[in-house]
C-alpha positions as CSV (number, residue, x, y, z in Angstrom):
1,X,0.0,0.0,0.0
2,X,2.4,2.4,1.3
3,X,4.8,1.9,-2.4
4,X,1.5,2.2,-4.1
5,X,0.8,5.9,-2.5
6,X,4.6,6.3,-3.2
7,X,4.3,6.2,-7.5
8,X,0.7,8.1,-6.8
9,X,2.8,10.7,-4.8
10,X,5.9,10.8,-7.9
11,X,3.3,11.0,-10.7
12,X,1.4,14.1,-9.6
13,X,5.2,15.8,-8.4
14,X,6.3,15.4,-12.1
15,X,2.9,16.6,-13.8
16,X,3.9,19.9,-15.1
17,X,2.9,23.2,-12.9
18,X,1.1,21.4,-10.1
19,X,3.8,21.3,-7.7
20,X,5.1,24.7,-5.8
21,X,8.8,23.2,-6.1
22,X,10.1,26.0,-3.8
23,X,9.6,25.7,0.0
24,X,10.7,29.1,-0.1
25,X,7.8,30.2,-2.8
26,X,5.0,27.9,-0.8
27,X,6.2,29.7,2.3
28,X,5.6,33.1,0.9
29,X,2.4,32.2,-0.1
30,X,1.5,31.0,3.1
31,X,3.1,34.0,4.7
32,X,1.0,36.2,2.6
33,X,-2.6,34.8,2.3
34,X,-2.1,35.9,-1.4
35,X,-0.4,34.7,-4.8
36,X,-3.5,34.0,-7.1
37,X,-4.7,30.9,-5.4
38,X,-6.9,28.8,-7.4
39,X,-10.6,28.1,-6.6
40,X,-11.2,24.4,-7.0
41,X,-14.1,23.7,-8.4
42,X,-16.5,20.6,-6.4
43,X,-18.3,18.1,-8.8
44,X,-20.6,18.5,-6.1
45,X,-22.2,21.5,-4.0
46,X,-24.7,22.2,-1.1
47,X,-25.9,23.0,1.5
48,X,-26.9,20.4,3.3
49,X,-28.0,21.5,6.4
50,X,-30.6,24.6,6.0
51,X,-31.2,27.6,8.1
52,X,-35.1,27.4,9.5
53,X,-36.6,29.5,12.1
54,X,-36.7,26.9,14.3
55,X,-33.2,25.4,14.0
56,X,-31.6,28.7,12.8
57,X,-27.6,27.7,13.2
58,X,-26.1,24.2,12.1
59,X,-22.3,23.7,13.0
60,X,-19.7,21.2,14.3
61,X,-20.3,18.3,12.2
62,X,-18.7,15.3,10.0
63,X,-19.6,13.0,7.6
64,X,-18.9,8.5,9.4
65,X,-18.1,5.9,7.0
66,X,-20.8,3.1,8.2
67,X,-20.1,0.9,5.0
68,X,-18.4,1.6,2.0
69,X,-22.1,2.1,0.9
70,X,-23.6,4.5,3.4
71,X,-22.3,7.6,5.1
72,X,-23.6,8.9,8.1
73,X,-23.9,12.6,8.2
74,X,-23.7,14.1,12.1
75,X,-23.7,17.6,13.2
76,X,-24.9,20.5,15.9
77,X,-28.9,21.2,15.2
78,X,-29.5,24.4,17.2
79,X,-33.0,24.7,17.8
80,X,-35.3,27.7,19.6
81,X,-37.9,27.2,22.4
82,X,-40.9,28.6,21.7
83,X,-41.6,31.1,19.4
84,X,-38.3,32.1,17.1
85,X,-37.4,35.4,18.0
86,X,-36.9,36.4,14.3
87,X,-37.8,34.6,11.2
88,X,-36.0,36.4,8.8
89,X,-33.2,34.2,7.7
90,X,-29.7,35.0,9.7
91,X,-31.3,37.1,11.9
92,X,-31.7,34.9,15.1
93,X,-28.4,35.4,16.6
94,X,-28.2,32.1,18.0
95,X,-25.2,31.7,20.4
96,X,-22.9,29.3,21.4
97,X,-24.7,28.4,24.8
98,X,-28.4,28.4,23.0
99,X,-30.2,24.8,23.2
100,X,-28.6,22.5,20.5
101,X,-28.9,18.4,19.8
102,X,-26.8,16.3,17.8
103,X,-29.0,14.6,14.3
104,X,-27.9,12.9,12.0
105,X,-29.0,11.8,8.4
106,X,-27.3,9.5,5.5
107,X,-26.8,8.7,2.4
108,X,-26.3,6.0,0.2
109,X,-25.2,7.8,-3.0
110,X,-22.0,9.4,-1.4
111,X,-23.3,12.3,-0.4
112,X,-25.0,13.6,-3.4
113,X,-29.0,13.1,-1.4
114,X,-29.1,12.9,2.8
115,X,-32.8,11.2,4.4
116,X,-33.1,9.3,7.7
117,X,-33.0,12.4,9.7
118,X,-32.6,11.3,13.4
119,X,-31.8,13.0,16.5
120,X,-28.7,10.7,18.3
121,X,-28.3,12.6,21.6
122,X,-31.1,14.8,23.1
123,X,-30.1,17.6,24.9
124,X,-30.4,16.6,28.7
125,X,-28.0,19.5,30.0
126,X,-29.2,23.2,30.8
127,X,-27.2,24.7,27.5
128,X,-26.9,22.0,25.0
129,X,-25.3,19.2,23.9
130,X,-22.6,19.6,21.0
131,X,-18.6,18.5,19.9
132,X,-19.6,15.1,18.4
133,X,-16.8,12.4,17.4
134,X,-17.6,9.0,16.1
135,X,-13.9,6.3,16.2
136,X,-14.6,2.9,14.8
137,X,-13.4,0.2,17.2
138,X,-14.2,-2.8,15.3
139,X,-17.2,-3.4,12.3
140,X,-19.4,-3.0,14.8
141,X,-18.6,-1.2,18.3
142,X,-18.4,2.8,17.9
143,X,-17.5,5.2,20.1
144,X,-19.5,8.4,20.1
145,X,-18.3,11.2,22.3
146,X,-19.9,14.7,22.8
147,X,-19.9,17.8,25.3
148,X,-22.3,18.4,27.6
149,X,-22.9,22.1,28.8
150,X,-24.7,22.7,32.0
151,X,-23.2,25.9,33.2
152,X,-19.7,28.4,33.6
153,X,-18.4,25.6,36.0
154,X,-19.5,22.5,34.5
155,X,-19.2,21.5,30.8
156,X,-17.8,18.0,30.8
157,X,-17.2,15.5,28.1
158,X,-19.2,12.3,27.6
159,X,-19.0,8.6,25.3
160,X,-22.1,6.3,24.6
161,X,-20.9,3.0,22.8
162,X,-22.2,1.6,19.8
163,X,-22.4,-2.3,19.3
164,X,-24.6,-1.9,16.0
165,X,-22.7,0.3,13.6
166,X,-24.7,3.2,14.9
167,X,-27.9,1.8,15.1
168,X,-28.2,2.9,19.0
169,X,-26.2,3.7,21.9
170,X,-25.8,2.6,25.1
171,X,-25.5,3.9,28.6
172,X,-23.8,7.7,28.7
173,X,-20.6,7.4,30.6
174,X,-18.2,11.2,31.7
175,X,-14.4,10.9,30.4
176,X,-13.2,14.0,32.2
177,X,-12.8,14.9,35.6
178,X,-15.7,17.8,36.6
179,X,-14.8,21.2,34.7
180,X,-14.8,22.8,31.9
181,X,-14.0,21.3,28.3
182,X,-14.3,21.4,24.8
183,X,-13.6,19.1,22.0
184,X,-14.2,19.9,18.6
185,X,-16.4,17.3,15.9
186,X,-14.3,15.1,13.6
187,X,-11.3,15.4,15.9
188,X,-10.7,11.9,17.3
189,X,-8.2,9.1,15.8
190,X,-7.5,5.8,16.4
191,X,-3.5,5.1,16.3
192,X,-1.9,2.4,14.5
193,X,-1.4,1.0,17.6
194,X,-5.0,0.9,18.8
195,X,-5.3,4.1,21.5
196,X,-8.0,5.8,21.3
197,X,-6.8,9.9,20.9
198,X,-9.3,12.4,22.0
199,X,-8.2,16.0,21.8
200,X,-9.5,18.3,24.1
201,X,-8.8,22.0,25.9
202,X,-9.7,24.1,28.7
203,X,-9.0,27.2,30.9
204,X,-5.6,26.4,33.4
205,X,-5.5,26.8,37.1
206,X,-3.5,25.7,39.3
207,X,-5.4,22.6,40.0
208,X,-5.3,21.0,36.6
209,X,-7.1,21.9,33.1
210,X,-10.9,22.3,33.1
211,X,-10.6,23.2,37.0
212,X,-11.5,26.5,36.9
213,X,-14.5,28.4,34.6
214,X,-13.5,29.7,31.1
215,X,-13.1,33.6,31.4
216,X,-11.5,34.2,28.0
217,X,-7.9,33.0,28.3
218,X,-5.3,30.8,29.8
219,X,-6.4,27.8,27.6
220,X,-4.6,24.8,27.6
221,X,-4.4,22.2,24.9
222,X,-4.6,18.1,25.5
223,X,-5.5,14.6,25.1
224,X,-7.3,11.7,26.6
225,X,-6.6,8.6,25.4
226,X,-7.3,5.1,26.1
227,X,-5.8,1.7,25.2
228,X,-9.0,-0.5,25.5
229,X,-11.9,0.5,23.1
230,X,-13.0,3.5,25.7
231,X,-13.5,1.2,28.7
232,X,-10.9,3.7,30.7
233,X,-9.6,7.0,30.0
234,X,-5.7,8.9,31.1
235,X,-5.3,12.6,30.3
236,X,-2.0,13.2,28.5
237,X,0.9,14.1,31.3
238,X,1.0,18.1,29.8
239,X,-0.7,20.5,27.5
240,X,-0.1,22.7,24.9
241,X,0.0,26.4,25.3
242,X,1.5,30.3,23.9
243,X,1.0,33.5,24.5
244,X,-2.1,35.5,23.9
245,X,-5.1,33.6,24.9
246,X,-3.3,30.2,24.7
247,X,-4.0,27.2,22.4
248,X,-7.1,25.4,21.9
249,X,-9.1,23.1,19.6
250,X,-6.5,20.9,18.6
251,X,-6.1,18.8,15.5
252,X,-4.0,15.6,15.3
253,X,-2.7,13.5,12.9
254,X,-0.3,10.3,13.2
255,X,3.0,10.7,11.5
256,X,4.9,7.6,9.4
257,X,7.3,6.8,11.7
258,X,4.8,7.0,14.8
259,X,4.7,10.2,16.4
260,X,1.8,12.3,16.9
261,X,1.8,16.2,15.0
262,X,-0.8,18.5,16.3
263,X,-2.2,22.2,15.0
264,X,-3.4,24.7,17.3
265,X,-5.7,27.6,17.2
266,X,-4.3,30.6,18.8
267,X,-4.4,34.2,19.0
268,X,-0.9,35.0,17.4
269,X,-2.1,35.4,13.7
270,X,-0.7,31.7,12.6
271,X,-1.4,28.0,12.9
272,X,0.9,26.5,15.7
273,X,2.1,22.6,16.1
274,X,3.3,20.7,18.5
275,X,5.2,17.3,18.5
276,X,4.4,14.0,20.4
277,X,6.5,11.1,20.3
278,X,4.8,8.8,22.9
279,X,1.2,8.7,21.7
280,X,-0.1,11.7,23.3
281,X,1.0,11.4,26.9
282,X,3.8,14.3,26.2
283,X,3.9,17.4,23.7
284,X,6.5,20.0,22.7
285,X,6.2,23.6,23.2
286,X,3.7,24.6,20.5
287,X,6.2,26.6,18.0
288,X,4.4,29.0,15.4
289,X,4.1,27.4,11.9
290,X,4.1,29.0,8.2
291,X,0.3,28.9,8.2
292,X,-0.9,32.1,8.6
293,X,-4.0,32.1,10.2
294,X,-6.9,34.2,12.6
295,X,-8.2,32.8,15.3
296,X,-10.0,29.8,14.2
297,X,-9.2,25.9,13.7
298,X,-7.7,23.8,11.3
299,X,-8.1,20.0,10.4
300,X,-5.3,17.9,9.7
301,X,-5.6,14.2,8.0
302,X,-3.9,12.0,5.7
303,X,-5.3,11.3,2.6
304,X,-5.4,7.5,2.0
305,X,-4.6,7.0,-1.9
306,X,-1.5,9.3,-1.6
307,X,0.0,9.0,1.8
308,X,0.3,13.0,2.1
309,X,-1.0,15.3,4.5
310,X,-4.0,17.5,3.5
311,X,-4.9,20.1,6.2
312,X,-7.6,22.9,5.9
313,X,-7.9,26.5,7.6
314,X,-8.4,29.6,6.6
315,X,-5.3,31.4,5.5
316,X,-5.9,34.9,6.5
317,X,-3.3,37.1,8.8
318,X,-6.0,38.7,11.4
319,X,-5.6,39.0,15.4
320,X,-9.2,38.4,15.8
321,X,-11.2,35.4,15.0
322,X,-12.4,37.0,12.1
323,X,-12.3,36.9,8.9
324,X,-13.3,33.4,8.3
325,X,-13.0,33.3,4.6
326,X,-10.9,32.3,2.2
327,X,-11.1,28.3,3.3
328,X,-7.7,26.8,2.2
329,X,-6.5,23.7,1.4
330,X,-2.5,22.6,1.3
331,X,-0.6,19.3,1.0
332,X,2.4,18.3,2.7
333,X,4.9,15.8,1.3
334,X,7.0,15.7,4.4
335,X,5.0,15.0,6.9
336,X,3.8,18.6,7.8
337,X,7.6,20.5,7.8
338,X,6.4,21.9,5.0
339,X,3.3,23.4,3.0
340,X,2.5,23.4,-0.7
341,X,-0.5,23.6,-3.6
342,X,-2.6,25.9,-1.9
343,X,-5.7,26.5,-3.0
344,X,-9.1,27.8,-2.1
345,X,-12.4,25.8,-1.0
346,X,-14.3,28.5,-0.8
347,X,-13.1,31.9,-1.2
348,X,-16.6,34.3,-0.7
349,X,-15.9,37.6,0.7
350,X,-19.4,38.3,1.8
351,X,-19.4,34.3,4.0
352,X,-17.6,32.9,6.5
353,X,-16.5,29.4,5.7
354,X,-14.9,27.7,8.8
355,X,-15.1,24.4,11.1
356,X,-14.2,22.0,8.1
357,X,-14.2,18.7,8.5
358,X,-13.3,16.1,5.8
359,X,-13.8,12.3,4.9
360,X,-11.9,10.7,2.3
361,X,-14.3,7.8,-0.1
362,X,-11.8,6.3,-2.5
363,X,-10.7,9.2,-4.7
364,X,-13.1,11.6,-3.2
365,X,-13.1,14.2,-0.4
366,X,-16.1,15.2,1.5
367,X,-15.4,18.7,3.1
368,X,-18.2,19.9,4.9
369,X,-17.7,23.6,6.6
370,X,-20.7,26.1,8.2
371,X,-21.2,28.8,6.0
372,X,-22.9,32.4,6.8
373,X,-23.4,35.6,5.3
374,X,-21.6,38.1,6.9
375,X,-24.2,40.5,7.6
376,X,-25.9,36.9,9.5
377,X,-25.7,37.3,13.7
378,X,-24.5,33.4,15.1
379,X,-26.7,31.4,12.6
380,X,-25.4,29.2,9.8
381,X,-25.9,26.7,7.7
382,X,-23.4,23.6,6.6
383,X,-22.0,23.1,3.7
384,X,-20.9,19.9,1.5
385,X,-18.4,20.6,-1.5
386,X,-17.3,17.2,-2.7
387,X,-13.9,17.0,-4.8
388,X,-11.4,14.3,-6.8
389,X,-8.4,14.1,-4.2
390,X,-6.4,14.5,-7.7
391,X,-7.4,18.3,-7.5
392,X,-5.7,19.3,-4.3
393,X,-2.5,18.5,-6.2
394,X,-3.5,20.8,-9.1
């Protein structure tokens, strides 16, 4: 497999003018946000989850492989109580901390149509209920992991097992320790070695992460993990931080020769990583990378048919959190040293496109993002683009 990806890898280096042979030219380009970046074009396009007044933002999803025959689409369904306060689209200013569920729906055609619509985890908390991550333990036995939110002091991170492919779920059980957490969706791996990575953050005390209630800084980055299917859960030894407001919403991905490469939100106008090289119990200092970035998270995976690192953000310099547009795409050869063939997912100047999250079926991507106007309050809607793998080497 891995000599297979290899001659994938060498055919589309030597097709003429896909490659940005320079580090030094891909770094600019990364430095800059600019250099004409192309707009790939999907073979398929929607929005697949649609603002209503009665479930006015959609966010924090991704699309589950049940069978090479059936995806499972999962995502945050905010929803009002009552009467909507405004039915004119965008215009409900729905929050992070308004009730939300988790629903799903799927499809049997690879995402082109979506039906089933079910709800998989009420909201039983005082906030809501959001952060979902599905890891495949064997053909059968899922783990499904989400955030409950119940108030400043107490939003803690939960796991319901699968033995059906998704079917249902069993008993709810609490990973962390009582605090305050946050994953984000699409975020946990399996290793090649079987443990379970769940990355996670919180606000720092002196106590431990998650001991204290957010107030705006001081977050810390880290894992839990577990080496038996999710029966019992270790946070990682120490966390990931920097200056400004600190590092949060992590992204991992496992590297060739074993170790662990993370990217970090952060408030210092580029994508940090940080380096693990005993599965997650231990991470370097986060150290800034070429990515320029605002404050808002990446994803990081390896694409199966080539072996290379695909990661997606959105490549703006800004000290804020906004803007959230252009959403960028860029391969790494090397195992995320460095960047090359940018190029734009969606590039709107009037919509944020952020929170992306991507599957890989055969030669396909699935990238699925929430999209808003600008002039929108909180609401959104998500997004599906679906595009050849062969174009992020274009």
């Amino acid at each position: 497999m891995r000599s297979h990806a290899h001659s994938r890898r060498e055919f589309l280096v030597t097709s003429a003018g896909i490659l940005l042979r320079s580090t030094s030219l891909s770094q600019s380009l990364a430095e800059s946000g600019k250099g004409g970046k192309p707009l790939l074009i999907p073979k398929h396009d929607e929005v697949i989850c649609l603002w209503t007044p009665r479930h006015p933002r959609h966010d924090h999803q991704l699309i589950f492989p049940l069978s090479d025959a059936e995806l499972m689409l999962v995502w945050c369904e905010y929803y009002t109580k009552g009467e909507p306060k405004s039915k004119k689209k965008g215009q409900g200013g729905i929050g992070d901390e308004v009730s939300c569920q988790i629903t799903s729906m799927t499809s049997t055609d690879v995402g082109c149509t979506w039906g089933n619509r079910k709800v998989i985890q009420e909201n039983i908390w005082k906030h809501n209920v959001k952060h979902p991550n599905l890891i495949r333990i064997s053909p059968e036995e899922i783990l499904f992991t989400y955030v409950g939110w119940d108030s400043p002091e107490n939003r803690n991170v939960y796991m319901r097992r699968s033995t059906d492919n998704c079917q249902s779920f069993g008993e709810q059980q609490q990973i962390s320790e009582p605090g305050w957490y946050c994953n984000n969706a699409d975020r946990a791996i399996r290793l090649s070695t079987g443990r379970v990575i769940l990355p996670a953050h919180g606000p720092f005390d002196e106590k431990y992460i998650g001991g204290t209630p957010y107030k705006g800084g001081d977050l810390h980055s880290f894992v839990w993990y577990s080496d038996d299917g999710g029966h019992q859960w270790k946070r990682s030894s120490d966390s990931m931080t920097a200056k400004g407001r600190g590092c949060h919403e992590p992204t991992i991905v496992e590297l060739n020769d074993g170790r662990l490469h993370c990217l970090l939100r952060n408030t210092n106008q580029k994508q940090y990583f940080s380096i693990s090289e005993d599965g997650g119990d231990h991470w370097s200092k986060p150290e800034p990378t070429a990515l320029v970035s605002p404050e808002s998270p990446a994803i990081v995976k390896r694409i199966p048919t080539t072996g290379d690192l695909l990661v997606l953000w959105n490549q703006v310099a800004s000290k804020s959190n906004w803007p959230r547009t252009p959403l960028t795409a860029a391969i790494s050869r090397d195992e995320g040293q460095t960047w090359s063939n940018f190029c734009d997912i969606d590039n709107r100047s009037d919509f944020d496109a952020a929170y992306p999250s991507v599957t890989f079926h055969g030669n396909e991507a699935l990238v699925t993002y929430y999209t808003r106007s600008t002039k929108w309050k909180r609401d959104s809607e998500v997004t599906l683009r679906i595009f050849d793998v062969d174009q992020f080497y274009r």
